[in-house]
N, C-alpha and C positions, 0 to 999 in steps of 0.2 A: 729760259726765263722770258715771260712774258712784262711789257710796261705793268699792267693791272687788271681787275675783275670786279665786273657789277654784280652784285648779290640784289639780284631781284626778287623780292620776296609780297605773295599777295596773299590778304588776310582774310577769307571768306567765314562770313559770320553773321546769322538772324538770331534774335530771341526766339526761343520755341514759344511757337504762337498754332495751336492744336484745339478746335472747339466740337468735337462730335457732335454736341450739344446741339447746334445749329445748324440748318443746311445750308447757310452762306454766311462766312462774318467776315466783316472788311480787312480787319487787320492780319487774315492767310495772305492776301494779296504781298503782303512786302516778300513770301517766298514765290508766289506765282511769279509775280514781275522779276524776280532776280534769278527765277531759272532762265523765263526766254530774254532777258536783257543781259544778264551776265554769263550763268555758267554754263548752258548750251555754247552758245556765242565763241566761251575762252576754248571750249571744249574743243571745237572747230577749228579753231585756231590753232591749239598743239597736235591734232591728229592730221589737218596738213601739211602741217613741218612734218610730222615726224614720217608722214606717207611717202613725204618728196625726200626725206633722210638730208636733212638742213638740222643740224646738229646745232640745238639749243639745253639749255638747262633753267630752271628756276624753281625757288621755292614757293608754297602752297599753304597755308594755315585751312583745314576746314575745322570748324571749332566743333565741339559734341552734337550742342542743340543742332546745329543745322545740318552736321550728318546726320543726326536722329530723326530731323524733317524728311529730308530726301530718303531714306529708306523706310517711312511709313508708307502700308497700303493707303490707308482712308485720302494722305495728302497728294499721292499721287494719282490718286482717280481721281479728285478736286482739281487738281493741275489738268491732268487731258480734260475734261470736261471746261475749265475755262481759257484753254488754248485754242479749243476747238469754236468757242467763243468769241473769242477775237480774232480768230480767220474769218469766221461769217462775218462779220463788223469792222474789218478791212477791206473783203472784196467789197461788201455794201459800199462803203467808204469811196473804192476806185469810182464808181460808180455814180454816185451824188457828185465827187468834185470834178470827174468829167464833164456833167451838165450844166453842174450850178457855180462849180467855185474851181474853173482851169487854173487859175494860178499854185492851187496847191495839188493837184493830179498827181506831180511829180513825185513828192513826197506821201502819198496814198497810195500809188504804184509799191513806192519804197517798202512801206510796210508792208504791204499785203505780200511782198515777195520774202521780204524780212523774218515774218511769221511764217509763212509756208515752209520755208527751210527751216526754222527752229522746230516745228511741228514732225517734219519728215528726220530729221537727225535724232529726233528725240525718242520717238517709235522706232526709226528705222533703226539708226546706227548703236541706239542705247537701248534699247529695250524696254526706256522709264529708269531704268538702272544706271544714274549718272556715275553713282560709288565707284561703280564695277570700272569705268570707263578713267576715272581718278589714279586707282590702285595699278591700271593698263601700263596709263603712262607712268607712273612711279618704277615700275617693274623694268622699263625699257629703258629707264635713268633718264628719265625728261622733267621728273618732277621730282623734290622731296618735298614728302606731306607729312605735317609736321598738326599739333593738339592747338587747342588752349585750355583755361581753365573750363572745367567743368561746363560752367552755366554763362561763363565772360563776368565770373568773378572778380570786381577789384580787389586787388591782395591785399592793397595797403590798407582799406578802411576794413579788413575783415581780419587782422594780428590780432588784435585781445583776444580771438578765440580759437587757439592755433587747431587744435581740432578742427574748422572751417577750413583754412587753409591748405591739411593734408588733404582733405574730403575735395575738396576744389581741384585738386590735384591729382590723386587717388584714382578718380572717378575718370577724370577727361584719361589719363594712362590708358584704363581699362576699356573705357567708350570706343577709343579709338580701334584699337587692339582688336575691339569686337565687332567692329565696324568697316575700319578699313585694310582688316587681314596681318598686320604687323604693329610691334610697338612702338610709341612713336620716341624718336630719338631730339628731336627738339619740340621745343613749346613758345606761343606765343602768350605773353601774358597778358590779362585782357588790357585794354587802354595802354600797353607794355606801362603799368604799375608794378612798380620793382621797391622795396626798401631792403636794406642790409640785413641779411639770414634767412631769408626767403629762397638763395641759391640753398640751401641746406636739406631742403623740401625737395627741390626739384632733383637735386643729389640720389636723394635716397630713393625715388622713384624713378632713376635709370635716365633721367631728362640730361641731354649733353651740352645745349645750347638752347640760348632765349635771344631778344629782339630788345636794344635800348631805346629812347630819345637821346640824341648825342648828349644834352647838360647831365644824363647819367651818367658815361664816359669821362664827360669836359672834369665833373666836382669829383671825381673816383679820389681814394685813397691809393698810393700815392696818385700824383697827374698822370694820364696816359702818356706815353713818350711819341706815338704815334697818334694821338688823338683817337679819331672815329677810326680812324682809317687803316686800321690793326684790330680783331680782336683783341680780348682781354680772358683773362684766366681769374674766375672770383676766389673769395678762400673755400669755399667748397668746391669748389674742380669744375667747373659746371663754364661753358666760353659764355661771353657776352658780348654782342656788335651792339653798337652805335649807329644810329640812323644820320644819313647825308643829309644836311640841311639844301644844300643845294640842289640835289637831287627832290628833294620835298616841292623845294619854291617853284620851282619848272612847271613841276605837273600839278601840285594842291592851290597856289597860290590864288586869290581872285583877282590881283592884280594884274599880276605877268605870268599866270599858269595860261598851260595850251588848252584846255576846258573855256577859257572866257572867250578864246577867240572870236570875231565875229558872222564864221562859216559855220560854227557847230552851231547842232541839234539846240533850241532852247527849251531846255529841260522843265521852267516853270510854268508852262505853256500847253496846259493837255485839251484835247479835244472836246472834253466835259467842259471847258471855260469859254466855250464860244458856240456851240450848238445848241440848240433845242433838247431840254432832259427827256421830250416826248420821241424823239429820233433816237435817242440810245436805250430806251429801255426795252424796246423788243430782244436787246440783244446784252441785256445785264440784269440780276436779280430783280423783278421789277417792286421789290421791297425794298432794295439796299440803297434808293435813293441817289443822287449824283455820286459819281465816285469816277478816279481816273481811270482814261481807259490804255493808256500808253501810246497813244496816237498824237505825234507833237508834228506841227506842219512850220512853222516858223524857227529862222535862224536866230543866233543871240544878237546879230544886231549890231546893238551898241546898250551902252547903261541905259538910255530916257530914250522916245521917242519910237513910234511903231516896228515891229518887228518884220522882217522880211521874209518871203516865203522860202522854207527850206531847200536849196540844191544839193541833194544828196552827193549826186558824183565833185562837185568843189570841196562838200566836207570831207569825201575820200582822199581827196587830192592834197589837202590842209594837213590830214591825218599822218599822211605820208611823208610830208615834207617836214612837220613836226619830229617824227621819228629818226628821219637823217641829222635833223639839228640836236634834239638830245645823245642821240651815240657819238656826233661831234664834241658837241660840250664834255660828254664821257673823258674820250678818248683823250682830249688838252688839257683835263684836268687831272687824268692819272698819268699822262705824260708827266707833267710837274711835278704831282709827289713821286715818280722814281726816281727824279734828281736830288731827292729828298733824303729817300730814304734808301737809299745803297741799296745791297743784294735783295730785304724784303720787297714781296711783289705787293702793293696796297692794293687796296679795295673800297669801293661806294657802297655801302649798304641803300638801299632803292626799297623800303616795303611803303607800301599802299592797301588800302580797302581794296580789297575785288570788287564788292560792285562801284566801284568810282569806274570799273571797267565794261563802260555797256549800259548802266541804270544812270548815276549821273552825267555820265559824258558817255553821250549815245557812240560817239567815234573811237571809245576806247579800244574793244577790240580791234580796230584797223590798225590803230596805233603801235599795240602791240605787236602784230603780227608784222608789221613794216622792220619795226624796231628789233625784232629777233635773226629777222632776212638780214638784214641789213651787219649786223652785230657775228653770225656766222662767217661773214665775210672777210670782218676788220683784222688787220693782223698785228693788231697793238692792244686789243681789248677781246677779254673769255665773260662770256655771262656764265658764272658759277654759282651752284646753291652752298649755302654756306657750310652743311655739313661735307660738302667735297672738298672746300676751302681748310678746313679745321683737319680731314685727313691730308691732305698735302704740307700745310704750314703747322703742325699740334705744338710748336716752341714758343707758346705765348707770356707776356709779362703778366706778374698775378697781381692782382688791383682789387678795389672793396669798391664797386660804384655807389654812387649817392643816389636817393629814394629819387623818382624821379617818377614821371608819365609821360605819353605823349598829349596831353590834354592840353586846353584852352594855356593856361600857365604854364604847365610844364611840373603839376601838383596835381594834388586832390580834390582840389574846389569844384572843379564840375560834379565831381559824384558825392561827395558833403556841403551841401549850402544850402541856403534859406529855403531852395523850393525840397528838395529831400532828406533835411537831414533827421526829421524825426522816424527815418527807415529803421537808422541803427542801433535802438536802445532794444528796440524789438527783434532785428534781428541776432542780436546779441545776445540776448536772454534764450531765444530759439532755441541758438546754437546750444547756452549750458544745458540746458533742459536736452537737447538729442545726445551730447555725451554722456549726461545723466543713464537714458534710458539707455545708452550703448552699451555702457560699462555694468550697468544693472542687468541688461537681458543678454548678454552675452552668448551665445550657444541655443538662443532664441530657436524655435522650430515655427513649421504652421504657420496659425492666423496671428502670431506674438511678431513671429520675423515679418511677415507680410504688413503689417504698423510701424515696425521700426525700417524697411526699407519703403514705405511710401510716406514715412515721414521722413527719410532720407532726401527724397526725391522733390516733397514740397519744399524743404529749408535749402536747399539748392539752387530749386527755381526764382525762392523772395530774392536770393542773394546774385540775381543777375546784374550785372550793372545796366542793363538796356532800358532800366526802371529808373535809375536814379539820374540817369544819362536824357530820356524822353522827359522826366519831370522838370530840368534843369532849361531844356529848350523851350519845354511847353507846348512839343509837338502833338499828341494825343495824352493830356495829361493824366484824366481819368481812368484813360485803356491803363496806363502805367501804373497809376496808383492802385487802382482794383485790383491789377495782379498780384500786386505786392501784397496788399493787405486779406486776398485771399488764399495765398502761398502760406504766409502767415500762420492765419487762423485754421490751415489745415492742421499746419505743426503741429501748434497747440493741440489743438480738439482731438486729433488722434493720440498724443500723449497724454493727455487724462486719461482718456479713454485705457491707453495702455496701464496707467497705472490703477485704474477703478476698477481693471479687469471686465470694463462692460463696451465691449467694442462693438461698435453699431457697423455689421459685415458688409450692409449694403450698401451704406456709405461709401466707406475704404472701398467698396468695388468701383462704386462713380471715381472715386479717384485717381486709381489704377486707370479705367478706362481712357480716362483722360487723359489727365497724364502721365503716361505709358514710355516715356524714356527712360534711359539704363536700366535695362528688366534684370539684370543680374546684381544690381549694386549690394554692396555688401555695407551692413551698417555697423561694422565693425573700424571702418574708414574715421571716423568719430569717436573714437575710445579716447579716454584722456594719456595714454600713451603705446600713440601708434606702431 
């Protein structure tokens, strides 16, 4: 018997964002930047543990879309082509602030070494093939990689059309499976949007475990007797954890998280917001106009008041000393609950966004990689993935949690309100309309299946939540609204089409072309009973 176990769990997840159409569109970048900022980066980070055999474990969400990113050709030649990019526009970099601007050198040095090794690890050590390198370390029991929905799905605003929700389900099963070589045995659900009967879904597609917000836990039928700090057993058999709020405040927090510190990288600070746009375009689209280049030279500082030039090796130092304090904090708090809780071993559940690891908080990966040293060490605290946790302890209390999310409230208002809610009357109509054709084309062959699985694939895409999520902040509203509305109108217009019997082939080709995720889906996922 061990005191307890951190269930660290990290959630990797882009909207599929794919334009052949174009030879440069801004919004690929949110995967460029979160290969060389995050998952090159973490990737580094579990193949030196695992080199030096420093015995670590945690869990892994890569969701469909973003596996489906990283294994297309077209995106990975876009990625070396703008990696290759940003090394020339680094060294450049060293360069100019040797001359002109010594106070940020240091930090220009940083990157240009930063990039050199994400570039040489990426060719060298992966081949471009990040998957291959995921599945590695899963095989060697360093990671469990575990689904989410389909497209990052929210489950709860998508129940009236349970057809969606098996399809949402179904699909990510299968994506993964085809993607990352095995099935997967847990699921993150998107935004962890959970209501009652939804385990029922994920039952019947072999899924063993998902990811709560603890007030899922806290409001369960009956109360948890163990709180977050026990799974739970739903009435479909299926475990469910509860996220540590403690663990949350530490690292998410603006207030007292280790991200605001005043040594780290400041993230809203890019190099595009202080240079000449005539200096950077030799070395970016010189169409695509200002855009960030991932070159931040100033520290966070303080809240008001000018920013100070970045010391990389202090933010090392920050990084490290942060991670001894969180496996501190670990370790005295599950000291506590085993006074607690007699023979049971407790556990923190700990998930985060992966890129908060490396993209927002440029120190993440240090952090981590301190935090796992360190954590192999302790002899009071195991970092365990939670499907290891579930084979060791499977005597859990069976409980009905309450609908819940990890969002802004701890509901659905982020993905239903004033800026998106006229998404859903249409995606909901969508939906009847593709079980319609499901159920009618059944046994489908040809150009008949080839409509009813690319209308599969656009009622998918409307139904990401990364639409209703962008519209809700106001970040690229338009980007978000156009997809939506062009997901949409694919639906539709291919299902007349299917039923007028007059399908315009070369259309349906552009859209295949495009997009070209789950090439095997089956649209039978959508029958009115699956």
């Amino acid at each position: 018997m061990i005191p307890g176990h951190v269930l660290l769990v990290l959630h990797a997840h882009l909207p599929f964002v794919r334009h052949p159409e174009h030879p440069d569109f801004l919004e690929e970048d949110w995967l460029f930047e979160a290969i060389s900022e995050v998952y090159v980066p973490l990737l580094g980070v579990f193949d030196r543990l695992s080199a030096e055999r420093v015995p670590f474990q945690l869990g892994l969400t890569i969701s469909p879309t973003l596996a489906s990113m990283l294994a297309d050709p077209l995106l990975r030649a876009r990625y070396a082509a703008r990696l290759d990019a940003a090394c020339t526009l680094a060294e450049a970099e060293v360069a100019r602030t040797g001359s002109t601007a010594p106070a940020y050198a240091e930090a220009a040095r940083h990157h240009r070494d930063r990039l050199r090794a994400v570039r040489e690890r990426y060719h060298g050590a992966y081949g471009g093939d990040l998957l291959a390198a995921f599945r590695r370390l899963e095989a060697e029991g360093h990671l469990e990689l575990y689904t989410c929905t389909a497209t990052h799905g929210f489950l709860p605003v998508l129940r009236s059309e349970p057809s969606s929700v098996n399809a949402q389900v179904a699909v990510a099963v299968e994506a993964h499976r085809a993607l990352l070589g095995r099935a997967p045995r847990g699921i993150w659900l998107a935004e962890c949007g959970y209501y009652p009967g939804v385990d029922a879904v994920l039952a019947r597609h072999g899924l063993r475990a998902f990811f709560l917000d603890a007030h899922g836990l806290w409001r369960g039928t009956p109360a948890p007797v163990f709180g977050v700090h026990q799974p739970v057993l739903t009435p479909a058999g299926v475990a469910a954890f509860g996220r540590d709020p403690a663990c949350s405040e530490q690292v998410w927090s603006a207030e007292v998280g280790y991200p605001a510190d005043p040594d780290y990288l400041e993230f809203h600070l890019d190099l595009a917001h202080h240079v000449d746009a005539a200096w950077l375009r030799p070395y970016l689209n010189p169409d695509s106009g200002r855009r960030l280049t991932g070159l931040r030279y100033h520290r966070v500082t303080g809240r008001t008041g000018p920013k100070a030039p970045y010391r990389p090796g202090q933010a090392r130092a920050k990084a490290q000393s942060h991670a001894a304090h969180f496996l501190a904090e670990r370790e005295r708090q599950l000291a506590a609950l085993g006074t607690l809780m007699g023979p049971r071993e407790p556990l923190v559940l700990a998930p985060y966004d992966a890129e908060l690891f490396g993209h927002w908080w440029a120190e993440g990966p240090v952090f981590l990689e301190a935090l796992l040293r360190e954590a192999a060490r302790s002899p009071t605290v195991r970092f365990t993935g939670p499907l290891a946790y579930l084979e060791r302890f499977p005597d859990l209390q069976v409980l009905r949690p309450a609908e819940s999310s990890w969002g802004a409230r701890g509901d659905a208002s982020t993905w239903i309100g004033p800026a998106n809610d006229w998404m859903y009357r249409h995606l909901h109509e969508a939906a009847r309309r593709m079980m319609a054709a499901a159920d009618g084309h059944a046994g489908a062959a040809g150009l008949e299946r080839r409509v009813l699985q690319q209308s599969a694939r656009e009622l998918l895409l409307a139904q990401s939540s990364d639409w209703a999520f962008i519209l809700h902040t106001g970040a690229a509203p338009e980007y978000a609204a156009g997809r939506a509305r062009e997901h949409l109108g694919a639906v539709f217009g291919l299902l007349d089409q299917l039923d007028s019997g007059q399908v315009d082939a070369a259309w349906l080709a552009g859209l295949e072309a495009r997009n070209n995720l789950f090439p095997g889906v089956d649209p039978g996922v959508y029958r009115s009973a699956p």
